[in-house]
C-alpha positions in Angstrom: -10.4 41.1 70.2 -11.6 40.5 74.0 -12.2 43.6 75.2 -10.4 42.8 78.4 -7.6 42.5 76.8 -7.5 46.2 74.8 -6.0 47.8 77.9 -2.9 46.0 78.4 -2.3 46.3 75.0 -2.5 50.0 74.9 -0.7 50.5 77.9 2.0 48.7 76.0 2.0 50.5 72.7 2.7 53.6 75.3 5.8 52.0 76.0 8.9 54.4 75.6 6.5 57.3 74.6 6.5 59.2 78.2 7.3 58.4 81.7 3.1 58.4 82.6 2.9 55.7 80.8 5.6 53.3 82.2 5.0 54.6 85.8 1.4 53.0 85.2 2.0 49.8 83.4 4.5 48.8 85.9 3.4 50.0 89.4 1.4 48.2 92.0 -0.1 50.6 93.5 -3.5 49.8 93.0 -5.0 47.0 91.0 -6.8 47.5 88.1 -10.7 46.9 88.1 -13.8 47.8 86.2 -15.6 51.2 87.9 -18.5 53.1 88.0 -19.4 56.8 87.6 -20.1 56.8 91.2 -16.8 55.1 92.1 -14.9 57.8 90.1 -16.4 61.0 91.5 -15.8 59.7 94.8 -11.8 59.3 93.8 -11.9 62.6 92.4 -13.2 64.2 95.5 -10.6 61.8 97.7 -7.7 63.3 95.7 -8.6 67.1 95.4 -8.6 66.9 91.8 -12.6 67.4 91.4 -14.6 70.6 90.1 -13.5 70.0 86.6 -15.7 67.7 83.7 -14.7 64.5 83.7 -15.0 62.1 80.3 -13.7 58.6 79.4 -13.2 57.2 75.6 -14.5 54.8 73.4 -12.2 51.7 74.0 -12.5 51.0 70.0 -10.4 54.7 70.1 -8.6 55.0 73.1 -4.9 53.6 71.4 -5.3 56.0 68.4 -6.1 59.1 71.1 -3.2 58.2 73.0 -0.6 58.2 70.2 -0.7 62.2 70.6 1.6 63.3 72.8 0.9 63.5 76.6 -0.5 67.1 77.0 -3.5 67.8 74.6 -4.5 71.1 74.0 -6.9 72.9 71.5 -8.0 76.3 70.4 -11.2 78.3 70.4 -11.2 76.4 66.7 -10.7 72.8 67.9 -7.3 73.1 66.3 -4.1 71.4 68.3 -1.6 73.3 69.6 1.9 71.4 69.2 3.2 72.2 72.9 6.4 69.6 73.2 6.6 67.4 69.8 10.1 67.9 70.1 10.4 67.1 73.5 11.5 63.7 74.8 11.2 61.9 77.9 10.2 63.5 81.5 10.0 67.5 81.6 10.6 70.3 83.8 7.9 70.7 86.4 6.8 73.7 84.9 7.2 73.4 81.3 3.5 73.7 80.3 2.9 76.7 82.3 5.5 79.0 81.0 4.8 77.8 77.8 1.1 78.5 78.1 2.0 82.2 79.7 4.0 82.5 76.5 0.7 81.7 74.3 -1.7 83.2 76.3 0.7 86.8 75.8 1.6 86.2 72.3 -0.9 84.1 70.4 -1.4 80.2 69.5 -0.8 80.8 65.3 3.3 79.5 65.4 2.0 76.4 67.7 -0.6 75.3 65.6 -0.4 71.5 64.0 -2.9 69.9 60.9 -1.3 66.6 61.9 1.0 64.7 64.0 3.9 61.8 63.9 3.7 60.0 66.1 6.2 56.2 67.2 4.8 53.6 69.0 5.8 49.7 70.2 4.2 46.7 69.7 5.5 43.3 70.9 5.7 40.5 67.9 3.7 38.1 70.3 1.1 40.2 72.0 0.8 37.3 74.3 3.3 38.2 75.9 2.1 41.4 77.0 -0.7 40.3 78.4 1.0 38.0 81.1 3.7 40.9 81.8 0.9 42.8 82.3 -0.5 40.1 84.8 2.5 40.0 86.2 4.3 43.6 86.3 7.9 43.0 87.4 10.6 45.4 85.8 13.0 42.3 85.6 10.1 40.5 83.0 10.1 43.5 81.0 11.0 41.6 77.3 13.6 43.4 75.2 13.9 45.8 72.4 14.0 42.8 70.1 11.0 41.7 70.6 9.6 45.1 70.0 7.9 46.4 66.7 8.6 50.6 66.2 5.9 52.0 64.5 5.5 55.5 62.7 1.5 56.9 62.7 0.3 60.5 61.4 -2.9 61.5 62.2 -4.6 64.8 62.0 -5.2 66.6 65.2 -8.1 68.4 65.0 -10.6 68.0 68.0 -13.5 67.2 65.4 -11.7 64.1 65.1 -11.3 62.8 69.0 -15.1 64.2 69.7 -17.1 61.4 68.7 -14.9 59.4 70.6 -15.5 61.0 73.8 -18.2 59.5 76.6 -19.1 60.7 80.1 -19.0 58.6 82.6 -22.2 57.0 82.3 -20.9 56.1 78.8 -22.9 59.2 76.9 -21.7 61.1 74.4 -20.1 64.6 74.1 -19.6 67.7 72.9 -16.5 68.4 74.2 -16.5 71.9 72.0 -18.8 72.8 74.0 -17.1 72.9 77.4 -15.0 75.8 76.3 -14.5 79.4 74.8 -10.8 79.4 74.5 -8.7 76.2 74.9 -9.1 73.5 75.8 -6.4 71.3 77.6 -7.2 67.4 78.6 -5.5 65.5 81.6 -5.2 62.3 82.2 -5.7 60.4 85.2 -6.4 56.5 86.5 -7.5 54.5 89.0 -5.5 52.0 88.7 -1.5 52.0 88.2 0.3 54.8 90.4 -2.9 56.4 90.8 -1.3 59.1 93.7 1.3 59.3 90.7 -1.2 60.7 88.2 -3.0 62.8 90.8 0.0 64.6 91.6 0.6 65.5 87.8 -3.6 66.5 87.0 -3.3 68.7 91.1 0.4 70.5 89.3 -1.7 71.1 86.1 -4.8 72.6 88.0 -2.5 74.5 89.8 -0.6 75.7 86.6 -4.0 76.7 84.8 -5.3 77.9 88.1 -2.6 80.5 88.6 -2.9 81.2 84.2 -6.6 81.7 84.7 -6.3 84.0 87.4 -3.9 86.2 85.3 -5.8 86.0 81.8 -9.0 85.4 82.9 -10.5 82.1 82.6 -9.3 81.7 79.2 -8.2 77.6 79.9 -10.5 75.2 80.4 -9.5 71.8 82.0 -11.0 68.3 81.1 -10.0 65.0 82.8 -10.4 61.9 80.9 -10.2 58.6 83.2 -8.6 55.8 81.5 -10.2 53.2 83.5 -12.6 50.7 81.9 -15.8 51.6 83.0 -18.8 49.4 83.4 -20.5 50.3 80.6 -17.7 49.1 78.4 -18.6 45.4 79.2 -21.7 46.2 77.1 -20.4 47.7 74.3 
């Protein structure tokens, strides 16, 4: 498969899974376009949401890592912590932060997950994805018809996502490495309603901020960007 086509079709199997993901695929806030390391530490920096490691994935991966659910977090042990598998649809703002307090003061064993379930849409013609995606307009959006549900378990462990993971300059990492504690990812992009996902990576360094502060330094933040990078071209 092109490679320049694997985005749109991720974004759309992220259809109906959380509202990050439909924000993205149909804003226009900012075109998407292939970046540099350079390009994203200077965004970063422009939106207050720098000081923290940033990584990007493997395209070959990227739709398997996004089939967990929107909030990622791992243990001192690289296992995942189920913080809102049966949650649905948007959240209250702070959701993740009193249920970190809550496992920060009493322990991560009851959220701890081998595996998770995970649904996810396809389109029967994945053509027709591709020129939504070309041309993002809420009334083109195709019907539940022509959608395919799909039902995935995978196991959760980090040992799994870290060979996955790049920096920037398309290097890989330990992510394991990064951390004593836990370990929780945030997403973010360049393109889509990027102010959008700023605002939500700013509330969750504010949230492990304040958690940090109380606990000391127990969290430890990493921002995946989910723009293609130029590396990727190469690949």
């Amino acid at each position: 498969m092109n490679r320049n086509h694997i985005y749109p079709i991720v974004l759309g199997m992220l259809i109906l899974t959380g509202c990050d993901a439909v924000h993205i695929l149909f804003s226009r806030d900012c075109e998407a376009k292939v970046e540099t390391a350079e390009s994203v530490n200077r965004f970063v920096k422009k939106k207050r949401i720098d000081g923290y490691p940033i990584v990007c994935l493997d395209p070959i991966y990227v739709s398997s890592f996004y089939l967990l659910p929107d909030y990622p977090f791992f243990n001192s042990e690289g296992e995942y912590l189920a913080l809102r598998d049966d949650t649905q649809g948007c959240i209250a703002d702070n959701y993740y932060y009193l249920i970190l307090k809550y496992l920060l003061e009493h322990g991560d064993t009851s959220y701890i997950a081998d595996s998770v379930t995970r649904s996810y849409y396809t389109l029967h013609d994945p053509d027709e994805l591709v020129r939504l995606s070309e041309n993002p307009k809420s009334s083109d959006r195709p019907d539940r018809s022509k959608w395919i549900l799909h039902m995935e378990t995978l196991e959760a462990h980090l040992n799994n996502y870290i060979p996955y993971f790049r920096t920037l300059e398309g290097e890989k990492i330990d992510l394991s490495r990064l951390y004593t504690d836990y370990l929780l990812i945030s997403t973010f992009s360049m393109s889509g309603r990027s102010s959008l996902t700023c605002v939500l990576v700013r509330e969750t360094i504010r949230d492990v901020k304040k958690l940090n502060k109380e606990f000391g330094n127990r969290i430890q933040i990493v921002l995946i960007n989910t723009d293609e990078m130029d590396w990727m071209k190469n690949e």
